[in-house]
N, C-alpha and C positions, 0 to 999 in steps of 0.2 A: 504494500500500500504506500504509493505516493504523500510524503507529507507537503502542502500546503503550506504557501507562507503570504499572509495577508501587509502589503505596504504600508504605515500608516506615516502623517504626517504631522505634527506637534509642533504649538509655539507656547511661550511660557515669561516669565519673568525674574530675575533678582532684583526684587523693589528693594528700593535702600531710602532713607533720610536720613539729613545729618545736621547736624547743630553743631555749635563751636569748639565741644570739646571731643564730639563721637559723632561714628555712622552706624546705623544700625539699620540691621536687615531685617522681612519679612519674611517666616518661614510657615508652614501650614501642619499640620497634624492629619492624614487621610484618614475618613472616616471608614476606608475600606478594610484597608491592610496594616491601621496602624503606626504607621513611619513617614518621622519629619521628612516632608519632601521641598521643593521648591513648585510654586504654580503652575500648571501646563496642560494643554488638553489639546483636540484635535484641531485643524485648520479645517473648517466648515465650505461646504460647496460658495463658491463668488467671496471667498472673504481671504485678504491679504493676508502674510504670515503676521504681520506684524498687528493688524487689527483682532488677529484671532490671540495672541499678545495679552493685547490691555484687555479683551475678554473676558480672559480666562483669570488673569491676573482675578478683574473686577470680583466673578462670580466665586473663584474660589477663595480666594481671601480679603475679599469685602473691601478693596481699596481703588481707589482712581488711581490710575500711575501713568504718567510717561514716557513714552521711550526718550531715553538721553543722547543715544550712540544709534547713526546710521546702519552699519555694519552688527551681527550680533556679538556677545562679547563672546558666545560658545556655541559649537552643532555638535550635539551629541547624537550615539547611535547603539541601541540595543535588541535582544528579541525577548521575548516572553510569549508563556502562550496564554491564552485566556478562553472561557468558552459565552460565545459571542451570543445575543438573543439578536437571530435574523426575523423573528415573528413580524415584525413592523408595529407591535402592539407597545412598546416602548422608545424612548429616546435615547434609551439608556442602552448601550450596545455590548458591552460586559459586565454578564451577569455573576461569573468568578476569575480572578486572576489567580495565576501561580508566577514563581518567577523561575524561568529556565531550567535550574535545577533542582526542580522538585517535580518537574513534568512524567518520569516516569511511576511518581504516586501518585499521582492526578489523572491517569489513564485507566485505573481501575473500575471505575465507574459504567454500571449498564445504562447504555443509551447516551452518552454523555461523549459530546465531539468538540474536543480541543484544536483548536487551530493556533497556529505561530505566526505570531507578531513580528514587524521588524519594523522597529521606529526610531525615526527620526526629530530629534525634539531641536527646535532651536531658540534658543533664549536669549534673552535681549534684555539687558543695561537701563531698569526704570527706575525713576523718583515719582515720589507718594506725592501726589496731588493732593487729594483727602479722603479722608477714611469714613467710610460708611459704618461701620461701626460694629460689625459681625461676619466670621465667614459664613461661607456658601455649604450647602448640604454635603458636597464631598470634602469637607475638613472637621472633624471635628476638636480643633483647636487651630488656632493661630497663636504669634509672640515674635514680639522684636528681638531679634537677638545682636550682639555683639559679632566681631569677624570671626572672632576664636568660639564662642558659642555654637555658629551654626558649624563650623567646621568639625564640633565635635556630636551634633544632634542629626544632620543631614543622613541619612538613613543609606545613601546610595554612592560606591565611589565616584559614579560619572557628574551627578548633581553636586558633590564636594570638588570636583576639578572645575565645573563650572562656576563655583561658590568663588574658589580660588581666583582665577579669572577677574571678575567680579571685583574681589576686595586688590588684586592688583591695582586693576583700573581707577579704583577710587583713592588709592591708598590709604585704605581700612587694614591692610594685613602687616601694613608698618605701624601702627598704633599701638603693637602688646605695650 
C-alpha cells in the first residue's frame, strides 16, 4: 500500500513588544496536544501568506500584530501524520494529530486512515498592535514571555530555531 502525502501550507507569527528595558514575546499553549507553540495555521484558498499571518496570529492568540520584516525571519519544514475529517461537515480538518514518531501506534486502529502531512510553515517578524484580550479556541493559554523563556517552553526544535531567528533580529537574545 502506497502511503500518501498530503502538501500543506502555513503562515504564522513571533509577535514580540518591547518597552525600554525588554522585548517580550507571545507564545500560545494548544489546546490540542498541549505544547507551547508559536501561532500558525493554514494559508486559506485567495489569501496571501502573509494575511493568512496576522490571521492566524489574530485568532489564535487574540492579538492584532504587524508584520515588521518584508522577507520572513524563518521557512520551516516538517511531516506529521494526522487523521483528517474529509466529511465536509466540519471546518475543522484534523480530527487527531500524532507527531511522526508515534505513527506506527497510531495505525492500530479499525477503520481509522492516517495520512502524512508535509508542511511548510512560514513565519514572519510581528509587533503587537493591541491585544484583544483572550486566545482563540485552539490555545488554551497564552503568556508573554522573555527571549530565554520561550526558548526554554517552545515545545518544538524547529519553532525554537525560529524563536532564535527572531530574538536575533531584534536583539532580545543579547539581553540575558
Amino acid at each position: 500500500m502506497k502511503q500518501t502525502t498530503l502538501e500543506e501550507v502555513s503562515a504564522g507569527g513571533v509577535v514580540y513588544r518591547k518597552s525600554q528595558e525588554k522585548t517580550e514575546f507571545l507564545i500560545g499553549k494548544h489546546s490540542g496536544y498541549h505544547k507551547w507553540i508559536l501561532p500558525k495555521g493554514l494559508v486559506e484558498k485567495g489569501e496571501s501568506r502573509e494575511e493568512a499571518a496576522v490571521r492566524e496570529v489574530e485568532e489564535e492568540v487574540g492579538v492584532v500584530a504587524k508584520i515588521t520584516e518584508v522577507s520572513p525571519v524563518k521557512i520551516i519544514e516538517y511531516y506529521y501524520f494526522a487523521d483528517l475529517d474529509l466529511s465536509g461537515e466540519t471546518t475543522r480538518r484534523v480530527k487527531n494529530y500524532q507527531e511522526a514518531p508515534d505513527f506506527a501506534k497510531a495505525t492500530t486502529g479499525k477503520g481509522v486512515t492516517h495520512t502524512r502531512i508535509h508542511k511548510q510553515v512560514i513565519f514572519y517578524l510581528m509587533e503587537l498592535e493591541s491585544d484583544l484580550g483572550k486566545e482563540g479556541w485552539e490555545m488554551e493559554e497564552r503568556k508573554w514571555v522573555t527571549y530565554e523563556e520561550g526558548m526554554q517552553l517552545l515545545a518544538f526544535e524547529t519553532e525554537r530555531e525560529v524563536f532564535e531567528e527572531a530574538g536575533k533580529a531584534l536583539g532580545a537574545s543579547d539581553q540575558s
